[in-house]
PyMOL commands that place a pseudoatom at each C-alpha (Angstrom):
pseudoatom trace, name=CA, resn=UNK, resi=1, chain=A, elem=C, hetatm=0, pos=[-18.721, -93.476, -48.738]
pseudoatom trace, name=CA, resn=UNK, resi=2, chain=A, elem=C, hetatm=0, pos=[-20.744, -92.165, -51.299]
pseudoatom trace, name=CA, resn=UNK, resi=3, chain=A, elem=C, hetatm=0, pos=[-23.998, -94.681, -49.986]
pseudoatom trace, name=CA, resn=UNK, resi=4, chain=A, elem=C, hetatm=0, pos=[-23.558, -93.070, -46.595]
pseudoatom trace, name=CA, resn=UNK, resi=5, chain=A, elem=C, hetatm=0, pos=[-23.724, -89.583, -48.297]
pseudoatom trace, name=CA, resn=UNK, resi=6, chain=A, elem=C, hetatm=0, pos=[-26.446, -90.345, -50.221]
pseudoatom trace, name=CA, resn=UNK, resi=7, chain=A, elem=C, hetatm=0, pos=[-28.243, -91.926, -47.513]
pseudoatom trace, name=CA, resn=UNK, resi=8, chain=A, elem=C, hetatm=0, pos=[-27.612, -88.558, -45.568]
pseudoatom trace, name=CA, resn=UNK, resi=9, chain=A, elem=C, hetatm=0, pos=[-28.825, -86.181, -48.196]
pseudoatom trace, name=CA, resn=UNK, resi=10, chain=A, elem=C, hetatm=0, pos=[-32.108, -87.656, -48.445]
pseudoatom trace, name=CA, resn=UNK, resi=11, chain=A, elem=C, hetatm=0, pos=[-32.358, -87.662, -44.402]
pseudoatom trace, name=CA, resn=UNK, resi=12, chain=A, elem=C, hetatm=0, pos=[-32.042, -84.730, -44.648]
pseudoatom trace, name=CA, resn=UNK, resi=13, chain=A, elem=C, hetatm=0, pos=[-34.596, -83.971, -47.502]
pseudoatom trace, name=CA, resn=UNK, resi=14, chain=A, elem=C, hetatm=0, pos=[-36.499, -85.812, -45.431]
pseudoatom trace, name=CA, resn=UNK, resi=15, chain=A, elem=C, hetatm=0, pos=[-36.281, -83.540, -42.646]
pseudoatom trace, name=CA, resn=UNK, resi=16, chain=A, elem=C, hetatm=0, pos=[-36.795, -80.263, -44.661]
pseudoatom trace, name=CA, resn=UNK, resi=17, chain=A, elem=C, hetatm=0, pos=[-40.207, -82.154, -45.523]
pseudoatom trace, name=CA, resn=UNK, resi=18, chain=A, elem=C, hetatm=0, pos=[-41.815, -82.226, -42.606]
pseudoatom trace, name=CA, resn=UNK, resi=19, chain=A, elem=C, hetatm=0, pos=[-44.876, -80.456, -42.266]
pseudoatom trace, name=CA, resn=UNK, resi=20, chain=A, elem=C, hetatm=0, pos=[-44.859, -77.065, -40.136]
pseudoatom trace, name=CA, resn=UNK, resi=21, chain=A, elem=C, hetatm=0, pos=[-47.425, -76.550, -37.895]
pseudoatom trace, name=CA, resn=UNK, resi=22, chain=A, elem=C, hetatm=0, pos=[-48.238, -72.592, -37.159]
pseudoatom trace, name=CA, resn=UNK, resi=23, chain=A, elem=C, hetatm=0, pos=[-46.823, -71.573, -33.969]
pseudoatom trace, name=CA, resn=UNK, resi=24, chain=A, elem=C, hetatm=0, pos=[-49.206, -70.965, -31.388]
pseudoatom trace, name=CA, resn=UNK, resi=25, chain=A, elem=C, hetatm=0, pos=[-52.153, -73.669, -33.267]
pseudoatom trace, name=CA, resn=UNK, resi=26, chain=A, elem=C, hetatm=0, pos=[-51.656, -76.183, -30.228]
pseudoatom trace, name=CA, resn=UNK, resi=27, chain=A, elem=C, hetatm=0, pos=[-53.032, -73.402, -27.947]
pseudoatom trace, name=CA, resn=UNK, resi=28, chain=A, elem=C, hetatm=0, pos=[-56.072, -71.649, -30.422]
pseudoatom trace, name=CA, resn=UNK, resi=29, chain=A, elem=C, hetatm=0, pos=[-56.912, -75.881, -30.739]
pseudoatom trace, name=CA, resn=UNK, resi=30, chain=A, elem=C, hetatm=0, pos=[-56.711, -76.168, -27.037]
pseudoatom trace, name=CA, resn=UNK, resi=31, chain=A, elem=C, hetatm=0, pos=[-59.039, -73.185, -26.037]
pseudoatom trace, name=CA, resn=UNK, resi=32, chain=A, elem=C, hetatm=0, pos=[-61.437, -74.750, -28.567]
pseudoatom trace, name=CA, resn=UNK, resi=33, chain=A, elem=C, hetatm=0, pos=[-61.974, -77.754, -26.516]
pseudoatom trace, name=CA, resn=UNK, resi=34, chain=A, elem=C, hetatm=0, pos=[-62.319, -75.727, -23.475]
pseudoatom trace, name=CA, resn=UNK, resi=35, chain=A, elem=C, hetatm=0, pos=[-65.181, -73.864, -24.915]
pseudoatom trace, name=CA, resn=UNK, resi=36, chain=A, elem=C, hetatm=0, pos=[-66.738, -77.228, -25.592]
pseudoatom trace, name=CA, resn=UNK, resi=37, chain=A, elem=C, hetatm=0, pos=[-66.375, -78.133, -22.015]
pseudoatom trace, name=CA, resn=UNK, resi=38, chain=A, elem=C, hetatm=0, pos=[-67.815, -74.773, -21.430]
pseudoatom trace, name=CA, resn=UNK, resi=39, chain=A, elem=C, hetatm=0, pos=[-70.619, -75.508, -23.813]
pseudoatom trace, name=CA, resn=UNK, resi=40, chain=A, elem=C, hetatm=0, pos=[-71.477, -78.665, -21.979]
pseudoatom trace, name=CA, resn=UNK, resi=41, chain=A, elem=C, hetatm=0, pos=[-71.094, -77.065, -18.346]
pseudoatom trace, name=CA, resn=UNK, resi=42, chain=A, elem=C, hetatm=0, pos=[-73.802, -74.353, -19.872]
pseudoatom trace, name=CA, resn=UNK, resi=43, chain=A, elem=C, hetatm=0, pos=[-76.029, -77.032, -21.023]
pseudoatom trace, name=CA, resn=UNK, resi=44, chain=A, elem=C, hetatm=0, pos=[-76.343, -78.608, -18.068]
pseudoatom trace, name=CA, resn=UNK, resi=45, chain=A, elem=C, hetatm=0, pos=[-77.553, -75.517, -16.786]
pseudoatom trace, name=CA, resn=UNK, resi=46, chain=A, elem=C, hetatm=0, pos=[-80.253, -74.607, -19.254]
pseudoatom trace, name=CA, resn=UNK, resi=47, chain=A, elem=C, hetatm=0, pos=[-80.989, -78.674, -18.744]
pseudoatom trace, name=CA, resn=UNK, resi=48, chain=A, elem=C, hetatm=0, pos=[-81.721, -78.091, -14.984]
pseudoatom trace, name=CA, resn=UNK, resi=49, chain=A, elem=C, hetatm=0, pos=[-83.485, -75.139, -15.440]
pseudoatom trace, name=CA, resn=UNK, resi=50, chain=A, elem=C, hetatm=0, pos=[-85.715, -76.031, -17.826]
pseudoatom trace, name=CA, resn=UNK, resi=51, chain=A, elem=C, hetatm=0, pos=[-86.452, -79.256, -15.267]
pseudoatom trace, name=CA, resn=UNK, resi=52, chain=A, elem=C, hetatm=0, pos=[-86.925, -77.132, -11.910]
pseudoatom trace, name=CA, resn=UNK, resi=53, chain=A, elem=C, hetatm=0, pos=[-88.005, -73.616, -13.429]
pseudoatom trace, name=CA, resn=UNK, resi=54, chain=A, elem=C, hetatm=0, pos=[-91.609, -74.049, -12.948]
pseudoatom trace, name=CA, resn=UNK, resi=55, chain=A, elem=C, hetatm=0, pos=[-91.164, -75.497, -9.183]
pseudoatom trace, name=CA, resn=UNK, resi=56, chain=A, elem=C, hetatm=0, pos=[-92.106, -71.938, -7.262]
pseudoatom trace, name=CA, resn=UNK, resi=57, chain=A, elem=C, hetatm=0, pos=[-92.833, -73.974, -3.968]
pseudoatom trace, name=CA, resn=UNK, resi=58, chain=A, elem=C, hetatm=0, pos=[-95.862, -71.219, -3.446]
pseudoatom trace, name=CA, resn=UNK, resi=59, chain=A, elem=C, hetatm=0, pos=[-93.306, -68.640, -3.694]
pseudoatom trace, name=CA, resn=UNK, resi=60, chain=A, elem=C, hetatm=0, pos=[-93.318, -65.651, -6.322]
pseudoatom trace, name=CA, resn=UNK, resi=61, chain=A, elem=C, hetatm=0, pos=[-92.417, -66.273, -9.836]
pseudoatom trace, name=CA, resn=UNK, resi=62, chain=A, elem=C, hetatm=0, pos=[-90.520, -64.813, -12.721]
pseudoatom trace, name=CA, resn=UNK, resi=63, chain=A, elem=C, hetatm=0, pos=[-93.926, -62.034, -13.455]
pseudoatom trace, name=CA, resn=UNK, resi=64, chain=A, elem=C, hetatm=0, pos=[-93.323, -61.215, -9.796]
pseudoatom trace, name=CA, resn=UNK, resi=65, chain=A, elem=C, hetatm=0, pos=[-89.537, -61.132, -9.617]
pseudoatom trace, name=CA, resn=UNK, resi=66, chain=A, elem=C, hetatm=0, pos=[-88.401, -59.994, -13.058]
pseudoatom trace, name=CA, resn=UNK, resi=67, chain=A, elem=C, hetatm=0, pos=[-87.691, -55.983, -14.353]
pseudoatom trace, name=CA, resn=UNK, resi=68, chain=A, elem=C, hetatm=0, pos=[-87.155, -56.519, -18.526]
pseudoatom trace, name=CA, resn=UNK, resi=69, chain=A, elem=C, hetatm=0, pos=[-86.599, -52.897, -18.368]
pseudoatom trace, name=CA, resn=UNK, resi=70, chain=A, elem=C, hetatm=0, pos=[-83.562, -53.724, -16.649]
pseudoatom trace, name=CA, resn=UNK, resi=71, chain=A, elem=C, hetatm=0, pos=[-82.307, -57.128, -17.838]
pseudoatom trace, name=CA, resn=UNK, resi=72, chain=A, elem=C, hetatm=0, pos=[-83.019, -55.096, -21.361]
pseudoatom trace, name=CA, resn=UNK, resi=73, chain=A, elem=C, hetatm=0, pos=[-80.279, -52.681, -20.546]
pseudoatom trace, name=CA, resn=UNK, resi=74, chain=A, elem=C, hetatm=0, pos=[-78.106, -55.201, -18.856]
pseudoatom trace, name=CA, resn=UNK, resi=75, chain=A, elem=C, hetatm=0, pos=[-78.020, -56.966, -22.202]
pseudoatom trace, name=CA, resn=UNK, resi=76, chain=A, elem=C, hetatm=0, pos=[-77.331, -54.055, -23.669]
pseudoatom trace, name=CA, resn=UNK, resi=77, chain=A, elem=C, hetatm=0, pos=[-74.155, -53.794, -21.866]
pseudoatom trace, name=CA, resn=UNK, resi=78, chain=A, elem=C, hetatm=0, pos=[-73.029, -56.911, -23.130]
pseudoatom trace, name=CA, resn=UNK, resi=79, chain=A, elem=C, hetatm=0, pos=[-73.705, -56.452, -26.463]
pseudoatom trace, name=CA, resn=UNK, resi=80, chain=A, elem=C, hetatm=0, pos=[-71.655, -53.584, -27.072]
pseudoatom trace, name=CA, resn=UNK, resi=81, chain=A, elem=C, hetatm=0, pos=[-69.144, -54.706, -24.778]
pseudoatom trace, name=CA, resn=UNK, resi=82, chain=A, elem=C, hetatm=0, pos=[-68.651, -57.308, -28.112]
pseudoatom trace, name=CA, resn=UNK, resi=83, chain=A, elem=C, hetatm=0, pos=[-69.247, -54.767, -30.481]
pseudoatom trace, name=CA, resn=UNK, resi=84, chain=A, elem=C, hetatm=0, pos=[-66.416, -52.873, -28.849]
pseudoatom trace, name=CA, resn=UNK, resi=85, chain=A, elem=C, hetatm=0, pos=[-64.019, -56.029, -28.356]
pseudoatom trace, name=CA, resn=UNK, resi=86, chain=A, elem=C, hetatm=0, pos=[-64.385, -56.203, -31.911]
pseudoatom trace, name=CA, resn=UNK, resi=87, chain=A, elem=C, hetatm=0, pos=[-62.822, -52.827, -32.514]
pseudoatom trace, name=CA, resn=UNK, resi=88, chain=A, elem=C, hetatm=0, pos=[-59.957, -53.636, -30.593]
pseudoatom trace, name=CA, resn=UNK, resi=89, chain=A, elem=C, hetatm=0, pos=[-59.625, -56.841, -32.874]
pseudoatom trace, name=CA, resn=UNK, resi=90, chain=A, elem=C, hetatm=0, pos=[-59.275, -54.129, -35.908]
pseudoatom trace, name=CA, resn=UNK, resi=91, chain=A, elem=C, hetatm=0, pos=[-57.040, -52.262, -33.923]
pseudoatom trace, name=CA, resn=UNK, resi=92, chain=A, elem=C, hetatm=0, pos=[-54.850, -55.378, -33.431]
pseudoatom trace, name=CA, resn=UNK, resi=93, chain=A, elem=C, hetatm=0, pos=[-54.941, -56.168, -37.213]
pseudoatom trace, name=CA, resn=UNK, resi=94, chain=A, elem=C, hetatm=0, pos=[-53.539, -52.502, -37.845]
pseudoatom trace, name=CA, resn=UNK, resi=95, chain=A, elem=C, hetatm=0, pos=[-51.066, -53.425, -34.754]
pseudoatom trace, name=CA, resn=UNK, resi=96, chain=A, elem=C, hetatm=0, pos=[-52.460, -50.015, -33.804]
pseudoatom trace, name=CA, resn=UNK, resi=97, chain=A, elem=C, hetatm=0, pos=[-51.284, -50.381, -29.461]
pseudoatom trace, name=CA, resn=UNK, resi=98, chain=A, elem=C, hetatm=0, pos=[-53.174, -47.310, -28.354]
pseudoatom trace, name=CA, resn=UNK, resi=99, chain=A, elem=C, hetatm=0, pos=[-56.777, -48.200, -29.978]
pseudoatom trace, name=CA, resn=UNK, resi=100, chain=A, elem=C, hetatm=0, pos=[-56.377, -51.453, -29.364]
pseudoatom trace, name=CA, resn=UNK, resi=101, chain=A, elem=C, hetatm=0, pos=[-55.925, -50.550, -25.467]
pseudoatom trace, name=CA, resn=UNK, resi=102, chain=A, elem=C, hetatm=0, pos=[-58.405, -47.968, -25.433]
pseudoatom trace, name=CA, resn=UNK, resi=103, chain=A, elem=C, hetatm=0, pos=[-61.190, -50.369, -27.089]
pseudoatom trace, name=CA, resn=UNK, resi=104, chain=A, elem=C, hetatm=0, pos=[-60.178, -53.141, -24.538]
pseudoatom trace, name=CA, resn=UNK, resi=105, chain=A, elem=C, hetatm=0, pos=[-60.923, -50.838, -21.530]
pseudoatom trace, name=CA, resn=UNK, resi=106, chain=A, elem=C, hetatm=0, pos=[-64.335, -49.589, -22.808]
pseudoatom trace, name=CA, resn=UNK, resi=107, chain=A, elem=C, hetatm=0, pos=[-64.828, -53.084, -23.028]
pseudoatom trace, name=CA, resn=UNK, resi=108, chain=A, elem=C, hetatm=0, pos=[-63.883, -53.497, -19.270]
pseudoatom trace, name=CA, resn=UNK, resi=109, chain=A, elem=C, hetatm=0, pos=[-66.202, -50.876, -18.809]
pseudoatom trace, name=CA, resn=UNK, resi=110, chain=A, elem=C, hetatm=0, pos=[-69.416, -52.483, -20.401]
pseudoatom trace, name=CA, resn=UNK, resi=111, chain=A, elem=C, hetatm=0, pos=[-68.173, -55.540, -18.365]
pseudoatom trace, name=CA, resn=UNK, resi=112, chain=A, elem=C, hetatm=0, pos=[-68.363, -53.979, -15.042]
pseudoatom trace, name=CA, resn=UNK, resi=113, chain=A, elem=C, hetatm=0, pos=[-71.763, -52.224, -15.766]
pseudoatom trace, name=CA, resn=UNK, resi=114, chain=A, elem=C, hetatm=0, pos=[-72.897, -55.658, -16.592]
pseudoatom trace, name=CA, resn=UNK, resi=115, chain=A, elem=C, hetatm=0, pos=[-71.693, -57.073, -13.713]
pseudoatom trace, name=CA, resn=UNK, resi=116, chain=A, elem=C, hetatm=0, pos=[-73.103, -54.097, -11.525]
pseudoatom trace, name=CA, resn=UNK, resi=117, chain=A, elem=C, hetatm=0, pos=[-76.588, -54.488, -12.641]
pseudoatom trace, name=CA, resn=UNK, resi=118, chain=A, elem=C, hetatm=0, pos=[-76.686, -58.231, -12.322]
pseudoatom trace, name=CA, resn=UNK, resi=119, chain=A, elem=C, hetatm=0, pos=[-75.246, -57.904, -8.504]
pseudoatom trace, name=CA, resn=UNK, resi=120, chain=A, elem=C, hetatm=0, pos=[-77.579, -55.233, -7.914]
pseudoatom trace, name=CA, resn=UNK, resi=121, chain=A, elem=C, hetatm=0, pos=[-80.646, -57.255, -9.349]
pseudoatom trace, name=CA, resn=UNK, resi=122, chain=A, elem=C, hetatm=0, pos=[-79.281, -60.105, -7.224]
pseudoatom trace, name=CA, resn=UNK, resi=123, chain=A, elem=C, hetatm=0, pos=[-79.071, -57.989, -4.331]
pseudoatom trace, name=CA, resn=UNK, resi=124, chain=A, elem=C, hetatm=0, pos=[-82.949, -56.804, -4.857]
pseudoatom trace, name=CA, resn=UNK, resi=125, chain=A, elem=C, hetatm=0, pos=[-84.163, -60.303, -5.238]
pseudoatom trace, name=CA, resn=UNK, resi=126, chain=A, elem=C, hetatm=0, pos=[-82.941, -61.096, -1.842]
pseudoatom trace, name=CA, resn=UNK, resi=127, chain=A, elem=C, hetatm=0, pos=[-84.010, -58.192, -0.343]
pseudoatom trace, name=CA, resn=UNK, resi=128, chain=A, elem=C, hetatm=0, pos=[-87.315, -59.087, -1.110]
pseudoatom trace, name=CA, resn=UNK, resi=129, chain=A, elem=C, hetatm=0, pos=[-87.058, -62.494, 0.004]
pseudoatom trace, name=CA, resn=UNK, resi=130, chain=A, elem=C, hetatm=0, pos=[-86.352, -64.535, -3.246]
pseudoatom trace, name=CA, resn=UNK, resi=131, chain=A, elem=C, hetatm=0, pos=[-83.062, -66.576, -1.969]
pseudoatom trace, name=CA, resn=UNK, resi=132, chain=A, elem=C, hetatm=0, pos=[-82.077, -69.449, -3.662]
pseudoatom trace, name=CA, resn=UNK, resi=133, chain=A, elem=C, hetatm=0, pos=[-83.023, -71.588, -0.851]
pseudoatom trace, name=CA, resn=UNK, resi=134, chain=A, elem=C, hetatm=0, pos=[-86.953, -70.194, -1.367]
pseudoatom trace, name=CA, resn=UNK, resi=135, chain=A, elem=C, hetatm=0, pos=[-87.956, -72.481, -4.396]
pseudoatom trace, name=CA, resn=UNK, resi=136, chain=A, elem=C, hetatm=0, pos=[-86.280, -74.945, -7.038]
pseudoatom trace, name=CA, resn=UNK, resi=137, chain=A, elem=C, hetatm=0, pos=[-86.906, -72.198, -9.579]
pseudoatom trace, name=CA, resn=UNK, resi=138, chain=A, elem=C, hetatm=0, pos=[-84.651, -69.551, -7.787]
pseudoatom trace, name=CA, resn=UNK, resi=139, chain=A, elem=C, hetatm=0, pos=[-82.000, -72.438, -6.914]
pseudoatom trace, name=CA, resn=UNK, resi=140, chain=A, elem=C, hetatm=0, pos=[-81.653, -73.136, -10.678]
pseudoatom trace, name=CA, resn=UNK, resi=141, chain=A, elem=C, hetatm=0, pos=[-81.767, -69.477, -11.446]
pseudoatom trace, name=CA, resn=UNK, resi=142, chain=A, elem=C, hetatm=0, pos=[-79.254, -68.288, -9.345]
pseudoatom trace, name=CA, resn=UNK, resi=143, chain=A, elem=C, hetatm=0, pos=[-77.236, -71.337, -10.097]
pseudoatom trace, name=CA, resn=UNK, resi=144, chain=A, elem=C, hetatm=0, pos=[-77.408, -70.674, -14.043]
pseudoatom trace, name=CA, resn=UNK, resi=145, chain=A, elem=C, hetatm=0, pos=[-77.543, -66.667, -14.107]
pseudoatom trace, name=CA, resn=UNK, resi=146, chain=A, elem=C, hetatm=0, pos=[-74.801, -66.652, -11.245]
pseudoatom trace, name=CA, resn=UNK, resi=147, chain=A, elem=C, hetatm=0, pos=[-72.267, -68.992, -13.227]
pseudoatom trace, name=CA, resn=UNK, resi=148, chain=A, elem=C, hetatm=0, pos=[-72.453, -66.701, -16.369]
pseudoatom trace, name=CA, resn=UNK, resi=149, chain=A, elem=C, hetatm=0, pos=[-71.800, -64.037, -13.985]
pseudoatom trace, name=CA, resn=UNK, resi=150, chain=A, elem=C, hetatm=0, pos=[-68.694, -65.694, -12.782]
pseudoatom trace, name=CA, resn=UNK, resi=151, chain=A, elem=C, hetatm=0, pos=[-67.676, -65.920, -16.306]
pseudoatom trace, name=CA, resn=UNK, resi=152, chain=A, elem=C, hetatm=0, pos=[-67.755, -62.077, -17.222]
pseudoatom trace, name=CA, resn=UNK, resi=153, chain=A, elem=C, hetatm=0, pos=[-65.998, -61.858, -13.778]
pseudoatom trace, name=CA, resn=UNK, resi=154, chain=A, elem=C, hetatm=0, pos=[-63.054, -64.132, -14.901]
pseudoatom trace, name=CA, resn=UNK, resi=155, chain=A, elem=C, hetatm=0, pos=[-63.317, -62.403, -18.573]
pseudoatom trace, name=CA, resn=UNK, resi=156, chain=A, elem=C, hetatm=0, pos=[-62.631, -59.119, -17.189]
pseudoatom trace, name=CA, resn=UNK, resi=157, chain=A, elem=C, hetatm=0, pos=[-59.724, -60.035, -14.823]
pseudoatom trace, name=CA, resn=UNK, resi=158, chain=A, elem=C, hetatm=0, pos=[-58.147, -61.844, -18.040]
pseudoatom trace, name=CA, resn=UNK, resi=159, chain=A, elem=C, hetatm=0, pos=[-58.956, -58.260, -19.729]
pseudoatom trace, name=CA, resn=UNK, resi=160, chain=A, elem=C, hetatm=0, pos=[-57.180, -56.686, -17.429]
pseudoatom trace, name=CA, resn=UNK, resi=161, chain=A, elem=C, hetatm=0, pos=[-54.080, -58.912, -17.512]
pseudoatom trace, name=CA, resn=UNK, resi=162, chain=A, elem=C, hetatm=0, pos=[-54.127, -58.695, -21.494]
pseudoatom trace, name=CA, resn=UNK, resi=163, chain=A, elem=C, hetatm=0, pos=[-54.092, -54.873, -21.301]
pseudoatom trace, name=CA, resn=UNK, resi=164, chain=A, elem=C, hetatm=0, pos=[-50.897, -54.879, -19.124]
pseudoatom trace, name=CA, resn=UNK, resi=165, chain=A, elem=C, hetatm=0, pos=[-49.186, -57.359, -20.756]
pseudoatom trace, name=CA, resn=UNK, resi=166, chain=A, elem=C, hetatm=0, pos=[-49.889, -55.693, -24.134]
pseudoatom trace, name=CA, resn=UNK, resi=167, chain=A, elem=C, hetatm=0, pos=[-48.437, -52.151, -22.760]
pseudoatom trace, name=CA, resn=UNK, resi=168, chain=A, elem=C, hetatm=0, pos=[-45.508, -53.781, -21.827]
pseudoatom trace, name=CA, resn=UNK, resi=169, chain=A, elem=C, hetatm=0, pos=[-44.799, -55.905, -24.672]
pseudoatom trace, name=CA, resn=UNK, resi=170, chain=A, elem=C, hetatm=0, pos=[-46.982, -54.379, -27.270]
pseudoatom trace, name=CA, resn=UNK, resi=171, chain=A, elem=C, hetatm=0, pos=[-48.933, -56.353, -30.028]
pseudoatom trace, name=CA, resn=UNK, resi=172, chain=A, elem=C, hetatm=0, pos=[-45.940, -59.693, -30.095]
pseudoatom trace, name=CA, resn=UNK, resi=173, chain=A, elem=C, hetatm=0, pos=[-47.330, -63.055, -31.944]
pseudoatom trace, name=CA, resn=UNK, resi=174, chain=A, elem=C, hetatm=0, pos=[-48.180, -64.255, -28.404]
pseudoatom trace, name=CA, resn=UNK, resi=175, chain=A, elem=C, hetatm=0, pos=[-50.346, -61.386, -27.213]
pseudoatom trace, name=CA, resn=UNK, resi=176, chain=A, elem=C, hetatm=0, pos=[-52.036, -61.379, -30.472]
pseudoatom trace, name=CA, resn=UNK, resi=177, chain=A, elem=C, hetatm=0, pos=[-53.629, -64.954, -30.023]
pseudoatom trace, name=CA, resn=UNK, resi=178, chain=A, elem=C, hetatm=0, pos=[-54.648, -64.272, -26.291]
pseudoatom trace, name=CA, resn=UNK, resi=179, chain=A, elem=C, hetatm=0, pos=[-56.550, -61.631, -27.783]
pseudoatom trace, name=CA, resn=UNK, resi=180, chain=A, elem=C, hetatm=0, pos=[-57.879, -64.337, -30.170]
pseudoatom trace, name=CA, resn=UNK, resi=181, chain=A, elem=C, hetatm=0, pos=[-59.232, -66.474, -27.461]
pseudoatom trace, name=CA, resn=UNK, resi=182, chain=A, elem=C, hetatm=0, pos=[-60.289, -63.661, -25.364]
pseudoatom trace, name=CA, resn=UNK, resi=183, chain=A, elem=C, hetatm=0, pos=[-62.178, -62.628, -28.074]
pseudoatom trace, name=CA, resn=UNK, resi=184, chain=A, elem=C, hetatm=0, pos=[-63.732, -65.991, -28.162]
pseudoatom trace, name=CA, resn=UNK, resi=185, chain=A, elem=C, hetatm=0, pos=[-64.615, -66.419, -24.809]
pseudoatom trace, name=CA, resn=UNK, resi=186, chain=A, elem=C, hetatm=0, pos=[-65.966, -62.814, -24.913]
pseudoatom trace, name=CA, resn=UNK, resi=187, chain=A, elem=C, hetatm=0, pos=[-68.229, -63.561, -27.677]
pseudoatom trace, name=CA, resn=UNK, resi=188, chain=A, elem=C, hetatm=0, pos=[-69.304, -67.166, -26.452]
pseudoatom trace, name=CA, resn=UNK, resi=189, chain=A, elem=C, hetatm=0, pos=[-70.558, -65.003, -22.740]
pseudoatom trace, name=CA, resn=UNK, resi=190, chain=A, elem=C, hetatm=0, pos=[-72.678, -62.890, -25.318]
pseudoatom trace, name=CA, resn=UNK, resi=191, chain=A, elem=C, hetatm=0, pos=[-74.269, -66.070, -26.972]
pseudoatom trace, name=CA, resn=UNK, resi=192, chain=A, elem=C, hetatm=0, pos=[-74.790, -67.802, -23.293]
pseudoatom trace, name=CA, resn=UNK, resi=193, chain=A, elem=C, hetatm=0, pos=[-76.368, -64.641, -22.037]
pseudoatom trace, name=CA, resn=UNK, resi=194, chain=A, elem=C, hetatm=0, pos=[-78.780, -64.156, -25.178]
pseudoatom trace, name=CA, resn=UNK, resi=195, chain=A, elem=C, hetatm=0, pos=[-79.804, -68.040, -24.294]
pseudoatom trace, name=CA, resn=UNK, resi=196, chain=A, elem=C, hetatm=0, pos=[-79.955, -66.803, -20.850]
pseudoatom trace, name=CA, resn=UNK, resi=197, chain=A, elem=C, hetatm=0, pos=[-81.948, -63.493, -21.894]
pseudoatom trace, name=CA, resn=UNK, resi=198, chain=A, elem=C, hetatm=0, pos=[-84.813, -65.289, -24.126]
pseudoatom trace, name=CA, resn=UNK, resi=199, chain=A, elem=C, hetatm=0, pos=[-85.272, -68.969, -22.132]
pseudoatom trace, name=CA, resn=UNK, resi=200, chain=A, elem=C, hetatm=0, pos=[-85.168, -67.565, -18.493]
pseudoatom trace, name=CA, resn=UNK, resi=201, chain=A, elem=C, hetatm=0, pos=[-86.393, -63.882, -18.693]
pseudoatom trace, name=CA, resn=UNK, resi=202, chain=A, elem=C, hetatm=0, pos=[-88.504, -63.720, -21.413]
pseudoatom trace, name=CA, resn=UNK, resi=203, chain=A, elem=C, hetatm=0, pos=[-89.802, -67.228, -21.670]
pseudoatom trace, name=CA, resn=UNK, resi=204, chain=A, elem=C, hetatm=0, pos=[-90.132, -66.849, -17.754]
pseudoatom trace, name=CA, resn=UNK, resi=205, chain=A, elem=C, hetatm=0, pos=[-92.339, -63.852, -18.471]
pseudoatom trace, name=CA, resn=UNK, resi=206, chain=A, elem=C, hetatm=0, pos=[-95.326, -66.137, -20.653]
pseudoatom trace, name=CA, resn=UNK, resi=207, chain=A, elem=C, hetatm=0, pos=[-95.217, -68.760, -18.345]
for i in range(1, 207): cmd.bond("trace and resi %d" % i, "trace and resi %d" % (i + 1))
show_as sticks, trace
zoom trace
């Protein structure tokens, strides 16, 4: 008797041993590799474009098409959409509810501006005739500058669902890390769109 008990105190020693793994790491670990899938889906892109950018098929080009004034400000947007997302990260730490919410939805804000200059730019290029169907260079540029689009589009709605969730629950463990990888995704938009920003629009501009 005295085997078995011994045997059954070090099971359970054994037991008390094993390593514990932070709740909630399986999902920060799993939005990393989505972001790499992301990162690949993105390269593509930029690959694609950098192939068929210079194919204008006798159409009008990026000096033609282009307003930096504009795409200037619709980066702006952007970037201090992250500069305020990053607030609301403080906020969080302080597991202050109120700024945290209120930082979120200037965030939204920014987002939508964002989104309402690109759809209006998109809306002017067709106007004047420059459909993705006119050259390879506008196929790969709506293709690339559309998909980021898409992104913010999903961002926001995820925003959105973060900001009810966290008035109805307040700041819990699990709220706190969809913050975390919204915050990621957020920022990862910002560093697509400065790619974006220099190797279509301004790049486009000294060709």
């Amino acid at each position: 008797m005295s085997a078995t008990a011994t045997e059954i105190d070090r099971t359970v020693f054994h037991l008390e041993e094993e390593p514990h793994h932070e709740e909630g790491s399986s999902t920060m670990l799993g939005f990393w590799l989505y972001l790499m899938s992301d990162c690949l889906i993105f390269a593509m892109l930029f690959a694609v474009f950098g192939v068929l950018g210079g194919n204008y098929a006798a159409g009008p080009g990026p000096k033609e098409l282009f307003d930096l004034e504009l795409v200037a400000i619709n980066t702006a947007m952007l970037l201090f959409s992250s500069i305020t997302y990053g607030f609301a990260m403080l906020a969080m730490d302080r597991n202050n509810q109120r700024q945290t919410l209120v930082w979120l939805a200037i965030t939204g804000l920014f987002g939508l501006a964002f989104l309402g200059i690109e759809l209006y730019e998109f809306a002017h290029l067709i106007h004047e005739g420059a459909t993705p169907q006119r050259s390879a260079f506008l196929s790969a540029f709506f293709t690339l500058v559309g998909t980021h689009g898409l992104h913010v589009t999903f961002g926001i709605i995820w925003l959105v669902t973060l900001m009810v969730q966290v008035s109805m629950k307040g700041l819990i463990p699990a709220n706190k890390r969809r913050l975390m990888c919204l915050s990621m995704f957020w920022h990862f938009l910002d560093v697509i769109w400065i790619g974006v920003f220099t190797f279509v629009y301004l790049l486009g501009m000294l060709r």
